[in-house]
C-alpha positions in Angstrom: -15.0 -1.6 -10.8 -11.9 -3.8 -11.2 -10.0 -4.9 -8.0 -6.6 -3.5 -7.8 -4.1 -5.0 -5.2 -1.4 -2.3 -4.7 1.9 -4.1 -2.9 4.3 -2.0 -2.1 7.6 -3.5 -1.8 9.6 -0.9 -0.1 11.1 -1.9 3.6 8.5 -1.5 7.0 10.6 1.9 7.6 10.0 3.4 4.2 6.4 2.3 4.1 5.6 3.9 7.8 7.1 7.1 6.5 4.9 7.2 4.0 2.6 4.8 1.3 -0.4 4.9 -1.4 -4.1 4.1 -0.1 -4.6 0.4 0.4 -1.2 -0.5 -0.1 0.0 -3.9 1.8 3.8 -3.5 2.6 5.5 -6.9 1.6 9.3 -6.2 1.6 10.9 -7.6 -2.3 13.0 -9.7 0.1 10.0 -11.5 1.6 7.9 -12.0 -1.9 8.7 -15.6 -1.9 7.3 -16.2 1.6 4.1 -14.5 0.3 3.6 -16.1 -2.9 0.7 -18.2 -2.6 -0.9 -15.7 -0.6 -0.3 -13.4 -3.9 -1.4 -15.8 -6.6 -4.6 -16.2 -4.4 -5.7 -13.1 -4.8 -8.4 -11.6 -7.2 -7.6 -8.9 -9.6 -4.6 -7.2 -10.7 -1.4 -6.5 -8.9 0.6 -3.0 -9.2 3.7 -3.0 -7.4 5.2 0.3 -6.2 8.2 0.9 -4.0 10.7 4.1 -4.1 11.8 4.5 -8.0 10.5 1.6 -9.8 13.5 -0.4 -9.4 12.3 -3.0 -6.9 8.7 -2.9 -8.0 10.1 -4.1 -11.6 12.1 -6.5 -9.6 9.4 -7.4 -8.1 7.3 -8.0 -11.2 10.1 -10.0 -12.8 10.0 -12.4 -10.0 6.4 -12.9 -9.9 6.1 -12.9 -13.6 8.7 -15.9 -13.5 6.3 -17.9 -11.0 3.3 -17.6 -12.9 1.9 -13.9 -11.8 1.1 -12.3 -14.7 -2.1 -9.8 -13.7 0.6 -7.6 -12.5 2.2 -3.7 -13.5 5.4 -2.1 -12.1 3.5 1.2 -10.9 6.7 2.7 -10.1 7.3 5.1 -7.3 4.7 4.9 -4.5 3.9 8.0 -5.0 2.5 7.8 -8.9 0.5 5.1 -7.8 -0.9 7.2 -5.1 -1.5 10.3 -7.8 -3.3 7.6 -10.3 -5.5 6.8 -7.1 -6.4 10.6 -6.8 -7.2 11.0 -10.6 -9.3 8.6 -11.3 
């Protein structure tokens, strides 16, 4: 099975209200604090938050430095659906 690292890039509030199984909250305004942390890991990257817009913000950015195992998984709730399905 392939690792999958689902970030979720939504604020703490939004996440405790509600996120996909696994997820690791790192708010989009915080991603450069966390970037080593995030190239360091194994496997690929889907970034969720409430409509897709941060997460493809979010994959811009890390696209830009060098991420590129990565997918805007849109709202956290698809990603949590494509969890269910598979």
């Amino acid at each position: 099975m392939d690792i999958i690292n689902i970030i979720d890039v939504r604020t703490p509030e939004e996440f405790y209200n509600g996120h996909a199984e696994g997820a690791v909250n790192i708010p989009l305004n915080e991603l450069p604090n966390h970037l080593d942390h995030l190239k360091s890991l194994k496997g690929h990257l889907i970034l969720c938050c409430a409509s897709g817009m941060r997460s493809g913000s979010a994959c811009q950015y890390l696209f830009e430095n060098g991420i590129t195992d990565i997918s805007n998984g849109g709202p956290w709730q698809n990603v949590q659906n494509s969890l269910i399905n598979q």
